[in-house]
N, C-alpha and C positions, 0 to 999 in steps of 0.2 A: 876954788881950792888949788895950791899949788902942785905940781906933776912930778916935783923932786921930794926926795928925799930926805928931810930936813936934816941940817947936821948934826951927829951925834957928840953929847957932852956926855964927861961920866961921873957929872955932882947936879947937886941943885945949884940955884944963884951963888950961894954963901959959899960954893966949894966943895970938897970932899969929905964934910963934918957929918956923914950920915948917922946916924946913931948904931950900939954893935948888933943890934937885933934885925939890920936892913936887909932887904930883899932884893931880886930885879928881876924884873918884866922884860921879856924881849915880844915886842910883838914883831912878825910876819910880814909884809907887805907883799902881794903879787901881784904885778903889772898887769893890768886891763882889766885884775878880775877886780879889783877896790882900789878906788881913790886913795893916794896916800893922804890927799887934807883930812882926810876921815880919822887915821890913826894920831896924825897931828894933834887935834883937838881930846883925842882921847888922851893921849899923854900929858897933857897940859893940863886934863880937868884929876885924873889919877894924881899928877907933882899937887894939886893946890887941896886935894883929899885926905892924902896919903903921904906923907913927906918921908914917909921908912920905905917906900918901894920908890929905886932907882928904874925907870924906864927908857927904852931904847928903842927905837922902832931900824928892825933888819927889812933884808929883801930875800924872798923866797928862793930867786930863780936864780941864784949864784950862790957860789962858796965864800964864806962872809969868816975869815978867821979871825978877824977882832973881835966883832961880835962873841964867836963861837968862844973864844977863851974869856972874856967877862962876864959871858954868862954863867959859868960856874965859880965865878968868884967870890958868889954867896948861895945861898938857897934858892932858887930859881925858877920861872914860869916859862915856858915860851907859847906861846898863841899863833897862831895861824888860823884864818876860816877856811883857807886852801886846802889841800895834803900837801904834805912834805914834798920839794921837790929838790931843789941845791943843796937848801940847808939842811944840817946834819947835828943835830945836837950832841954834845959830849957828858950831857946828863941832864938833872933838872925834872921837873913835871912837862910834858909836852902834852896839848891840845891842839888837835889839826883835824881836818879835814880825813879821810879815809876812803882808799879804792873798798867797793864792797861789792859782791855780785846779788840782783832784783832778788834772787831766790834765797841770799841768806837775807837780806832787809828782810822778806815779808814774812817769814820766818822767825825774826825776831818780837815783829810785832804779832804776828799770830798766836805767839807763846806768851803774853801778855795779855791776849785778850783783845786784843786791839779791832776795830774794824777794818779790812782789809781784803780784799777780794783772792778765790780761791785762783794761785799759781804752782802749775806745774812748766818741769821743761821738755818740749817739744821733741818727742820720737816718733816712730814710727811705730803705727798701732795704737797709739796712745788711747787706753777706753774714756771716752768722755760724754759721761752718762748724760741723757735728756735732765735728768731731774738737776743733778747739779750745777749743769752747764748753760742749761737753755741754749737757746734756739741759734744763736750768735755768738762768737767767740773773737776776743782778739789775742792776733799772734805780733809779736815785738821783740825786738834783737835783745837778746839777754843783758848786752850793754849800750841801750841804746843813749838817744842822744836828742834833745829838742822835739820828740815827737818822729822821731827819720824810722823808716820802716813799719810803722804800726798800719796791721789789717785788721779788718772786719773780715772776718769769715763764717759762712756757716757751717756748726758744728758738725754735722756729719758731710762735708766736704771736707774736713781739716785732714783726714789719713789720705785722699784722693790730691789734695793738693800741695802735700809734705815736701816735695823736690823743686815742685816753684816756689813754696814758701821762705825753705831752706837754702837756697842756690844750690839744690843738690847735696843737701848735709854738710855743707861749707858753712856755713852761717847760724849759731847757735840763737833759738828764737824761744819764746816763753809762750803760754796760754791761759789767753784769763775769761771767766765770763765776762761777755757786753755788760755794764753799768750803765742804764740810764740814769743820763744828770743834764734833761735839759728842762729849763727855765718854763714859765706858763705859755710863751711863745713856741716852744720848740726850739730856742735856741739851744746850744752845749754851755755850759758855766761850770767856772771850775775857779776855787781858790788860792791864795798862797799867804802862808804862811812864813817869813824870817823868823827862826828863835834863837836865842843865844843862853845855853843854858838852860834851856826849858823857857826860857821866857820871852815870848812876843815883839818883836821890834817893829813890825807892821805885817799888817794884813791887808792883802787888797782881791780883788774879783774879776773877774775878765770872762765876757762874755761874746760869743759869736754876735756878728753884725747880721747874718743870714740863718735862715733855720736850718736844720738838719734834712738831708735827703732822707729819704726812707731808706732804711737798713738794705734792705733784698738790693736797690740799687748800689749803694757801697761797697753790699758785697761783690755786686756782679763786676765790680769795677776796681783793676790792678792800681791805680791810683787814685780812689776815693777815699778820701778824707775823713777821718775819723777821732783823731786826738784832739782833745782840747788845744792842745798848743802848736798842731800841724802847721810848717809852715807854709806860708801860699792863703792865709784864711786871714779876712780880717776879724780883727777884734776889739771890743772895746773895753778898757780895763778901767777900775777906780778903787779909790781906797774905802776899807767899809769896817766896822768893828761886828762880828755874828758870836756870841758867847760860846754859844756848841761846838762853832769849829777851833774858836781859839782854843777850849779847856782838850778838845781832843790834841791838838797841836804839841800843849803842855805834856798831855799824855805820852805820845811816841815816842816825844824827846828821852824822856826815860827808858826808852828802849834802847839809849846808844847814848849813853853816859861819856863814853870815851872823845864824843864827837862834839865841838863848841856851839858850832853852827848846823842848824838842816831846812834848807827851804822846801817847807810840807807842800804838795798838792794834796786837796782832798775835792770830793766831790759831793756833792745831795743828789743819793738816789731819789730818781723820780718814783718808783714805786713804795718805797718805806717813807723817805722823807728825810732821812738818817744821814748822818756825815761819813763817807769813806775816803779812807787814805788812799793814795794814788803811787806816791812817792816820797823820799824825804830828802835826796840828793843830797847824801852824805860826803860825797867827795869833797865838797865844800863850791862849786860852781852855782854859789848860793847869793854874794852878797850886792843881790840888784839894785842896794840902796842908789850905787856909785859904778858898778862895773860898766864895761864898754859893751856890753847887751845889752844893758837896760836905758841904752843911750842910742838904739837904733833906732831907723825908719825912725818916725814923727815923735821925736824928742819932746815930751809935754816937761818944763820946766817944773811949774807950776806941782802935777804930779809929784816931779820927784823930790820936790824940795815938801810935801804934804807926807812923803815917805820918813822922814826926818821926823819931823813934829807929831805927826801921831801918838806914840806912844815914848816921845824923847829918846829915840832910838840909840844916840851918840852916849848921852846920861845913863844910859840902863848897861851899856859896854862898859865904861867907862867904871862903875859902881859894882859889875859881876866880876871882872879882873882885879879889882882890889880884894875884893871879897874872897876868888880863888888861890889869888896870888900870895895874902895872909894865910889861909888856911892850910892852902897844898905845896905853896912851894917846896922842891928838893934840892 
């Protein structure tokens, strides 16, 4: 896939004969996090769908003023999986990406009904009752990042350990019960989920290479590892289709209508069996299809071109932006 930006025209082949009911699509592009070949193909397959939506593919990370002024030169979309960062719409419907802090996410979905493990944020005194809480608790940076900061702690150590936990009430951290979600081995396994629109672009699995230490030692230990996705752990991921977690996946989506893209984690508790949500990473640091994370340490080709085909991932973008682009453009 090309690494430029391909150049922008502002007709189809024929020229500027769009009919007067036309629209335009601006999508987004942000460097490292998506491939631009990605949006390529999507523009290509939108022009040969859609001949009323004129399409443009911008760049996130700059001030883009051609762009910005053709895009309200009709009714309008702009896309982004990102959040907003240079670009600055001057109207139109916008779908991006969104800063959101863990405690209003799980809050959303909690008010939906959603599965979701109980989060409070982290003070001092904090009552966390045995029944609720059990025995184990994890504490994690209210914005965190890849797994960075997350502990096991035992629950009635969490008010004794508040100042190491906190760098001394510098550092805003959340509390959740322990969730087991390990596999018949004892490994940790955890899912993920891409939707766009509520709808699936791939799911895949990843699962620890080692089992799980015992909890008491984890905790005993300032750097014991505990996230599914800590780094320093290997792991082995692959593509899989599971219905329960897909239809929940569907589910959350709905919890953040405003947002195009959410790459879910969820988990199967080992005690219920149950699918929980983890995460939905709304910001939009979602689109693994193609980003330059999902191209670290041992790059399995194969993998991520099975990311693709799955559920026709490129086809199913390509068909929801017509779809919104007709319906909501402004």
């Amino acid at each position: 896939m090309s690494s430029d930006i391909p150049e922008r025209t502002g007709s189809r082949p024929g020229g500027n004969n769009l009919p007067p009911f036309a629209k335009n699509l601006l999508i987004l592009h942000t460097p490292s996090f998506q491939d631009v070949g990605d949006w390529a193909i999507v523009k290509q397959r939108i022009e040969d769908l859609a001949p009323e939506i004129e399409v443009r593919i911008g760049t996130n990370s700059k001030p883009d003023p051609g762009n910005r002024d053709w895009q309200i030169t009709r009714p309008s979309l702009v896309f982004s999986p990102y959040r907003l960062l240079a670009y600055r719409p001057l109207g139109g419907t916008v779908y991006a990406g969104r800063k959101m802090s863990k405690v209003l996410e799980i809050r959303r979905m909690t008010e939906m009904g959603l599965p979701v493990p109980r989060t409070m944020e982290l003070v001092p005194g904090l009552p966390l009752a045995a029944e609720d809480w059990g025995e184990y608790v994890i504490v994690k940076p209210i914005n965190g990042f890849l797994g960075r900061g997350v502990r096991l702690v035992r629950r009635d150590r969490v008010d004794a350990q508040f100042s190491e936990l906190t760098e001394n009430g510098r550092q805003r951290m959340l509390v959740q019960p322990y969730i087991a979600h390990v596999d018949e081995e004892g490994r940790p396994r955890a899912y993920r989920v891409l939707t766009m629109f509520g709808e699936p672009l791939y799911q895949s699995q990843w699962r620890w290479s080692e089992r799980l230490r015992p909890l008491f030692e984890i905790a005993a230990d300032p750097h014991g590892k505990v996230a599914t996705n800590a780094s320093g752990v290997s792991r082995k991921g692959g593509l899989c289709v599971v219905p329960d977690v897909l239809a929940l996946a569907r589910r959350a989506a709905a919890a953040f209508p405003e947002i195009p893209c959410l790459g879910l984690d969820i988990v199967r508790r080992t005690d219920t069996g149950q699918p929980c949500i983890m995460e939905t990473n709304p910001s939009g640091f979602t689109w693994h299809l193609s980003s330059q994370y999902s191209r670290r340490d041992a790059y399995d080709k194969d993998f991520a071109s099975a990311k693709y085909s799955q559920f026709n991932a490129l086809e199913i973008v390509a068909e929801k932006l017509i779809e919104r682009t007709r319906s909501e453009a402004s």
